[in-house]
C-alpha positions in Angstrom: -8.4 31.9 8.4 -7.3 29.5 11.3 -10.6 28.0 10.3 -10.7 27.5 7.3 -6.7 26.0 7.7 -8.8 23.4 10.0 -11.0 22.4 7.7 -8.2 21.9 4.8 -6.5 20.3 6.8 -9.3 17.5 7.5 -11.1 17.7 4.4 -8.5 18.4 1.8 -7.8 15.3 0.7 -11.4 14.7 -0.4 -11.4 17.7 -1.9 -8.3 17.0 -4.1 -10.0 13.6 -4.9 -13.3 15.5 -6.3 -11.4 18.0 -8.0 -9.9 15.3 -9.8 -12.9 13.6 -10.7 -14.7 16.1 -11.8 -12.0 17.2 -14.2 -11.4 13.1 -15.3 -15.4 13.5 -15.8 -15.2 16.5 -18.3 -11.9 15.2 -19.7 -13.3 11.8 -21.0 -16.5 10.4 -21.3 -15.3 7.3 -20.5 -14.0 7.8 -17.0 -17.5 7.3 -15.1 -18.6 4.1 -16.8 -18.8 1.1 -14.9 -16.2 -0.8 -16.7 -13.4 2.4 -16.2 -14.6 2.4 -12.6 -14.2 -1.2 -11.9 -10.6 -1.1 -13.7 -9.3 1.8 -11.6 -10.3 -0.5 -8.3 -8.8 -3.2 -9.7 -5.9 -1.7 -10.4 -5.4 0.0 -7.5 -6.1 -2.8 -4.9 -2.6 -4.2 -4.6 -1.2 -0.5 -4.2 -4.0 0.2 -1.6 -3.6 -2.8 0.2 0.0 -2.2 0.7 -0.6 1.1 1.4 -2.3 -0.1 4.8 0.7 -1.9 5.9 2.8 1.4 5.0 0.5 3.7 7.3 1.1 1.6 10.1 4.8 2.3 9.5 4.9 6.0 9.3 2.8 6.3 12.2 5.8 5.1 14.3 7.8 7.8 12.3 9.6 4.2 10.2 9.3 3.6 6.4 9.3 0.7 4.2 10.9 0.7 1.1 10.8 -3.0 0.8 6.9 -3.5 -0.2 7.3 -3.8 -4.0 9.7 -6.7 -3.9 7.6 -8.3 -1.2 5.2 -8.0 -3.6 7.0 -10.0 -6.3 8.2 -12.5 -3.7 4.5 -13.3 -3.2 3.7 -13.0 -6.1 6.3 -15.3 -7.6 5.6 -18.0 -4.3 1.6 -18.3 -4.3 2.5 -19.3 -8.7 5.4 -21.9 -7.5 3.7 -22.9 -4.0 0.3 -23.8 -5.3 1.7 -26.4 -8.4 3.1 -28.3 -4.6 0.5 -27.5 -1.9 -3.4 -27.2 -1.3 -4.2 -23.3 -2.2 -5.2 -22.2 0.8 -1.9 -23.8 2.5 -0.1 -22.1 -0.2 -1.8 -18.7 0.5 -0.7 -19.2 3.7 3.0 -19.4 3.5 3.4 -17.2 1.1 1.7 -14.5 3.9 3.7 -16.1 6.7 7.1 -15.8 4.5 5.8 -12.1 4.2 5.1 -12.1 7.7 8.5 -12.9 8.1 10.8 -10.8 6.0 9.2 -7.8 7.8 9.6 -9.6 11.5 13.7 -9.8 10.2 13.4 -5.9 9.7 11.3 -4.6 12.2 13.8 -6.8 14.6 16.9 -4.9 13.5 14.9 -1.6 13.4 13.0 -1.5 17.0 15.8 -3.7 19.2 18.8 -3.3 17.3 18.4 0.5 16.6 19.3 -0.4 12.8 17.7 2.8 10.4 14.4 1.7 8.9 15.6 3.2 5.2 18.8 1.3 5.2 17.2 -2.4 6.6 14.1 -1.8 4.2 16.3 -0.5 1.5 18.6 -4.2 2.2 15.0 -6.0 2.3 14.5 -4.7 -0.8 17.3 -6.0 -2.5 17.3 -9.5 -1.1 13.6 -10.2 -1.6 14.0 -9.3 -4.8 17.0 -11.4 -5.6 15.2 -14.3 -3.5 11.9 -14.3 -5.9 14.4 -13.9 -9.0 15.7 -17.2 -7.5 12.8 -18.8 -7.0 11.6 -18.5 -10.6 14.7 -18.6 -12.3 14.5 -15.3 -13.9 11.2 -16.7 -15.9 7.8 -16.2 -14.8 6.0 -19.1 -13.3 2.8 -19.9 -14.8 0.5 -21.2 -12.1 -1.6 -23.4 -14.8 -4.5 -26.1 -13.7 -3.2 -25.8 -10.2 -4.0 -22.2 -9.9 -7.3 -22.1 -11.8 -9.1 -21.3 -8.5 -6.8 -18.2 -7.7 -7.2 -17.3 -11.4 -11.3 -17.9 -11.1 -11.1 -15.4 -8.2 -9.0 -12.9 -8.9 -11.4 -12.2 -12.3 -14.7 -12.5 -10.5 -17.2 -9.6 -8.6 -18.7 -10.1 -5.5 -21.1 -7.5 -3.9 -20.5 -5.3 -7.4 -17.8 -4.5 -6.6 -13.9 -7.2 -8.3 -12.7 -9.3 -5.7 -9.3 -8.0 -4.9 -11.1 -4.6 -5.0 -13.4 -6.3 -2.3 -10.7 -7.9 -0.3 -9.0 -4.1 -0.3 -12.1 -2.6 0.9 -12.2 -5.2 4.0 -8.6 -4.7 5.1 -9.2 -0.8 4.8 -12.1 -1.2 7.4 -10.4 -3.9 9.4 -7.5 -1.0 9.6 -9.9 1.4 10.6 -11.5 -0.4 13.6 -7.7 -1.3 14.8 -6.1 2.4 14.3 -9.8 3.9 15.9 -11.2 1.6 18.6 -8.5 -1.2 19.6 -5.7 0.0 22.0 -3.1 -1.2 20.0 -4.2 1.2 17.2 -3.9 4.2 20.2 -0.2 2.9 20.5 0.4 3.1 17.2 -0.3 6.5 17.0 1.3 7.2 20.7 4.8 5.7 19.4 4.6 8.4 16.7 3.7 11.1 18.5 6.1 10.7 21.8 7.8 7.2 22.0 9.4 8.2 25.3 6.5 8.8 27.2 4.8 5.3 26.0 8.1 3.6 26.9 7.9 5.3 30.4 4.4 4.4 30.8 5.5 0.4 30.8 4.5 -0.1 26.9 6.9 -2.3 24.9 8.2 0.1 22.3 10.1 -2.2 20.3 7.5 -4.9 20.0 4.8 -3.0 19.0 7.2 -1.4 15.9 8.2 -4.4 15.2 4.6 -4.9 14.5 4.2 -2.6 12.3 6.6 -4.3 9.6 5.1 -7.4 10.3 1.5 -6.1 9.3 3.5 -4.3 5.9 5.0 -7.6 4.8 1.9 -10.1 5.1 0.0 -7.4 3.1 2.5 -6.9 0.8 2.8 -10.3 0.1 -0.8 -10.4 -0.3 -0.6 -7.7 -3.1 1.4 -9.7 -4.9 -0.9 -12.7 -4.6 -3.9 -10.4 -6.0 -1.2 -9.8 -9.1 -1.0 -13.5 -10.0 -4.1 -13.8 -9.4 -5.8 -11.3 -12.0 -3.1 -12.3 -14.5 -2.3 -16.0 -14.1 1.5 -15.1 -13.8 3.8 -14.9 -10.8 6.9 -12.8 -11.8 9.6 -10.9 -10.2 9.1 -8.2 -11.9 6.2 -7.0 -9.8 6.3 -4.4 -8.0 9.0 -2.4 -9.0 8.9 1.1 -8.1 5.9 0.4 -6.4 7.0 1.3 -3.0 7.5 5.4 -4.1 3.4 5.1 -5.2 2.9 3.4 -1.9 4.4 6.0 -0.1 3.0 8.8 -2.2 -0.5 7.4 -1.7 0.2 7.8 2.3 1.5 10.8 2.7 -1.2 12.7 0.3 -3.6 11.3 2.2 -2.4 13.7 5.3 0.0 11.0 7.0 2.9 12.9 8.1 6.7 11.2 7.7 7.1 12.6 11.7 5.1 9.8 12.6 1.8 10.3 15.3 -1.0 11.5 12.1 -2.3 9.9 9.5 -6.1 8.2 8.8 -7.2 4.8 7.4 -10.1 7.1 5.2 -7.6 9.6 3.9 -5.1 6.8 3.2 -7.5 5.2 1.1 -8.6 8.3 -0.7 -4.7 8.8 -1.4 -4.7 5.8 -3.5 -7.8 6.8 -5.1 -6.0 9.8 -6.2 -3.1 8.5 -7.5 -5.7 6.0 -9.2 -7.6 8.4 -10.7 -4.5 10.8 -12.0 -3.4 7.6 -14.1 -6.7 7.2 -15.3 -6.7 10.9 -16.5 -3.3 10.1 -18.6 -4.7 7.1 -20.2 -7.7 8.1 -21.2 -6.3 11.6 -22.7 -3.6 9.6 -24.6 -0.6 10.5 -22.4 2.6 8.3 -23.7 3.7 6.3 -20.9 7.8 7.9 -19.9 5.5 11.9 -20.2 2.9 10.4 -17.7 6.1 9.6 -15.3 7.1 13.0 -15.5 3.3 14.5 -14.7 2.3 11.9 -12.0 5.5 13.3 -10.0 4.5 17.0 -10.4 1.2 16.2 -9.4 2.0 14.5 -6.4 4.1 17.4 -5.3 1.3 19.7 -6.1 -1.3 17.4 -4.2 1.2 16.9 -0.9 1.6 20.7 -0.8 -2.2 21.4 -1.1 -2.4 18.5 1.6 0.2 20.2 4.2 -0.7 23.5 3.2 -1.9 24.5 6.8 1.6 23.6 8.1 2.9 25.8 5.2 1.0 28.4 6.4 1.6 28.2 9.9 5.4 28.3 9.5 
């Protein structure tokens, strides 16, 4: 039994994802073409992205609930920023403002103490309201100016859509950091016991302030890949987002304790929740029901996920 707990435990996200596929497969012929296929990695790439930023975050046992209006804020900058700048310097303040709204909370979270839900919860709120400024209420339509953006966000490279790509890159560039830098085995030491890292001369603080950094200039960067594939910055992106962002996380096997979670599994979260979508859609599911059965599957997948810990208890 113990074994078999282990095994769960390390594989059971992957097996939740097959499951899934295999009943998507028999549900609807249409789920393993190559045109559903590309869709669901399209769709998902601005969730997964973000979802990278959020892993770094509960590994120091924090949460950000401010991703989805960092989202809008990006997206609603890169389609204001690039009618006034070059696109790449565009691009590049938009991540730096990112950069910045999560260097404001990780500040009052790792030196002043401040909890991460209430900080993120007040990031929330004021990025929203500051991208709802920004484009007066209207979305901002890039036009000539963001042709390029446009151009990209529609195109393939290597097979695969190129936010799709650009997701796939930042999930291996994550994976190298969390697996073979030293600031990855921080990461995961903060989690696990922060005092003992603190006592061995580490800078606590700085590297959790970090963390929010790395969750805002990807979250910003989601937001991008939204004007991008539809030619419209809005603040209305985003919303809710954060919950999926989270959910994709934690049913990948990251726990909320902080100290355990993967880059892989992360990524086959927000496959998941990808695919269970997918399912609704093709089958016809009305759009408030699917609300409804994405929640109970998520609670269904997390306790399959931590069902060794169930167990154990």
């Amino acid at each position: 039994m113990q074994t078999f707990m282990r095994l769960f435990r390390q594989f059971g996200t992957t097996g939740i994802f097959i499951l899934l596929v295999i009943a998507a497969a028999t549900q609807s012929d249409a789920f393993l073409t190559e045109r559903n296929i590309m869709n669901v990695l399209r769709q998902m790439s601005g969730i997964g992205i973000m979802a990278i930023g959020m892993l770094f975050v509960i590994l120091t046992r924090g949460i950000d609930l401010s991703v989805g209006s960092l989202a809008a804020l990006g997206a609603v900058a890169s389609a204001f920023l690039i009618q006034q700048y070059d696109l790449w310097l565009a691009l590049t303040f938009v991540v730096l403002m990112g950069a910045a709204c999560g260097a404001a909370s990780g500040f009052l979270i790792a030196f002043m103490k401040l909890p991460a839900f209430v900080i993120t919860l007040a990031m929330m709120t004021a990025a929203r309201g500051f991208a709802l400024i920004m484009s007066n209420g209207q979305p901002i339509m890039p036009g000539t100016d963001g042709a390029a953006l446009q151009a990209w966000g529609t195109s393939f490279a290597l097979g695969l859509p190129n936010p799709a790509l650009l997701m796939v890159i930042l999930f291996a560039l994550a994976f190298v950091v969390l697996n073979f830098t030293r600031y990855g085995r921080l990461i995961k030491a903060i989690g696990s016991n922060p005092d003992a890292v603190r006592l061995s001369g580490i800078n606590v603080p700085l590297h959790v302030m970090s963390v929010y950094v790395i969750s805002g200039a990807l979250a910003t960067i989601a937001g991008v890949i939204v004007t991008a594939r539809s030619g419209v910055g809005s603040a209305s992106v985003g919303v809710g987002q954060e919950l999926d962002v989270i959910a994709a996380v934690v049913i990948g096997g990251a726990s909320l304790m902080g100290g355990r979670g993967g880059v892989i599994n992360t990524f086959i979260g927000v496959m998941i929740l990808g695919v269970i979508g997918n399912i609704m859609n093709l089958a016809g599911v009305p759009g408030y029901h699917q609300q409804v059965y994405l929640g109970a599957i998520i609670v269904v997948a997390v306790v399959l996920q931590h069902g060794t810990q169930l167990f154990r208890r």
